[in-house]
N, C-alpha and C positions, 0 to 999 in steps of 0.2 A: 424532026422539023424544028428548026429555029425562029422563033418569031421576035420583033421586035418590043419596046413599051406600048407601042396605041395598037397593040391587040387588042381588042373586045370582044371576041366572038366565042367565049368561053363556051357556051351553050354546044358550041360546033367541036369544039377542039376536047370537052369533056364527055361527051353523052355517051351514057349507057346503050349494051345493045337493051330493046324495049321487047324483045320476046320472053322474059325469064326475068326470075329476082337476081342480083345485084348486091353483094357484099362487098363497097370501096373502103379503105383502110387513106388516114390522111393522116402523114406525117411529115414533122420539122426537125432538124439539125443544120448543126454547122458544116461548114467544111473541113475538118474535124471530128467530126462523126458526133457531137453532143448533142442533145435531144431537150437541151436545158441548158440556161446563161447560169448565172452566179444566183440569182435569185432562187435557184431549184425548178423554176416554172419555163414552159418550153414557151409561153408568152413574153419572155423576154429576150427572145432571140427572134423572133419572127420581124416582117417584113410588111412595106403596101404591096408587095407582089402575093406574098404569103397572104395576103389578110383578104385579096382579091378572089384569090382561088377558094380561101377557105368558107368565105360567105356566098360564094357560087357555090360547092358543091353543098351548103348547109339548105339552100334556099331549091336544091333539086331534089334533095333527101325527102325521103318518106317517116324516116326515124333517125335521131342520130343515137349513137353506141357509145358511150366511156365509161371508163375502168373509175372506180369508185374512188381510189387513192387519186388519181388524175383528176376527176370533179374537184374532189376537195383542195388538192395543190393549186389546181389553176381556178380555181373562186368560181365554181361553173353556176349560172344562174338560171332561171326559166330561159327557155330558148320558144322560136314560133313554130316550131316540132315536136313531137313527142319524143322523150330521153328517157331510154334505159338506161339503168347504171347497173352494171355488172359489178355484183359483191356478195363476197363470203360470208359475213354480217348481217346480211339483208336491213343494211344499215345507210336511208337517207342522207347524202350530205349537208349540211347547213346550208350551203346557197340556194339548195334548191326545196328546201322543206316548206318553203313559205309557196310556193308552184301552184295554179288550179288541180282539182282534181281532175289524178286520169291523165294528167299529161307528163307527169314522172313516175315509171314503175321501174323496180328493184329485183334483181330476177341471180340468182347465181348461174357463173357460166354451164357449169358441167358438162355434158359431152356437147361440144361444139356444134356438133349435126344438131342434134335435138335442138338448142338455142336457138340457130340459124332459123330450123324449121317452127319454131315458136313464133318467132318475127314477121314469117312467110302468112300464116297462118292468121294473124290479125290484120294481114293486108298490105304490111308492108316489104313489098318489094326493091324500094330503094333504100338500100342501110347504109349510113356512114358509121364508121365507127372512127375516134379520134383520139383512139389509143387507151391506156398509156401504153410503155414495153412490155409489161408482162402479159397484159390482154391481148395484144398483138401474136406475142410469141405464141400464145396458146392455141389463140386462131388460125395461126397458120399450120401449127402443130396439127390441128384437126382437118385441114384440108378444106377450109370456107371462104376464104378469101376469094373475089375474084379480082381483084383490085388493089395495089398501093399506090395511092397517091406520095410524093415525097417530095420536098423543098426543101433545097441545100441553098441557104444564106449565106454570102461571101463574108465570113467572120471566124474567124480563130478564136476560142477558149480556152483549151486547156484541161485539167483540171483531169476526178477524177468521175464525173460526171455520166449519166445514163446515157445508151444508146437507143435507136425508137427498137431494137428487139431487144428483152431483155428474160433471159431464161436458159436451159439447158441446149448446148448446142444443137442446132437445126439445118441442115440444107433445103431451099428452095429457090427453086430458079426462076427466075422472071424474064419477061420477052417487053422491050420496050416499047412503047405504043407512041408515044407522043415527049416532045424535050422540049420546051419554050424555054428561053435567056429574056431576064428583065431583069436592065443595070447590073446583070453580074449573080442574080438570083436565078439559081436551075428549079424550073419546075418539070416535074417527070410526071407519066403515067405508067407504070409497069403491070402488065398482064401477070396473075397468077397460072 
């Protein structure tokens, strides 16, 4: 489906099926494949199309998910959801050490099913995760995904820059669900 800019009906064009938990994955690059501008942070590539989608799928979440290197690159701060940060350190980012309690916990991946089902287990059924590439790569590696979100920005970089998978090679295939164009920004939804 192609849709135009005064789409709004995000709620229709993104929703989860509502019988089962729901692991969406949300990811940015270029046209170019880069997952990050110059600055190393993938907030400088993004978009008001990007930043539509992504405050839509944050404000449907039940929990959101990022990779602890990813918090700290991109300055992640208290959110109005609960964030896990997946780390090998069991180590708080700065931005978000200052958080109420209970609304940032600290969990290493390990087997991916277990993790998933850790998240399930406290209730929440709708998980964003927003990356980074190696968190990604892993999860899909485990088979949890059911969901990538992706936003490809009309911009060339260059460079020798991260891709959103980033780890030992992986096949998996994806079934496309949904393709909105806004000014030249592709937003995808791809079924795992």
């Amino acid at each position: 489906m192609l849709v135009g800019p005064d789409t709004d009906d995000l709620a229709e064009l993104y929703a989860a099926p509502g019988d089962r938990p729901w692991l969406r994955v949300n990811m940015v690059s270029t046209v170019d494949g880069a997952a990050t501008g110059d600055s190393g942070r993938s907030g400088s590539i993004n978009n008001a199309a990007d930043k539509r989608v992504f405050d839509h799928l944050r404000a449907t979440a039940d929990v959101i998910v990022v990779g602890a290197g990813t918090a700290r690159t991109e300055g992640y701060g208290p959110a109005d959801r609960p964030i896990v940060v997946v780390s090998r350190r069991d180590e708080v980012p700065e931005g978000l050490r200052g958080a109420p309690p209970g609304s940032v916990l600290v969990e290493p991946l390990g087997d991916a099913a277990g993790f998933r089902r850790r998240l399930v287990d406290r209730g929440w059924t709708r998980i964003l995760c927003e990356g980074g590439p190696s968190l990604l790569h892993d999860l899909l590696r485990g088979g949890v995904v059911d969901e990538l979100c992706t936003t490809t920005v009309p911009r060339l970089v260059g460079g020798p820059g991260p891709r959103i998978v980033a780890g030992p090679a992986l096949d998996v295939p994806l079934r496309l669900h949904t393709l909105l164009e806004v000014d030249g920004t592709l937003l995808a939804r791809w079924l795992v």
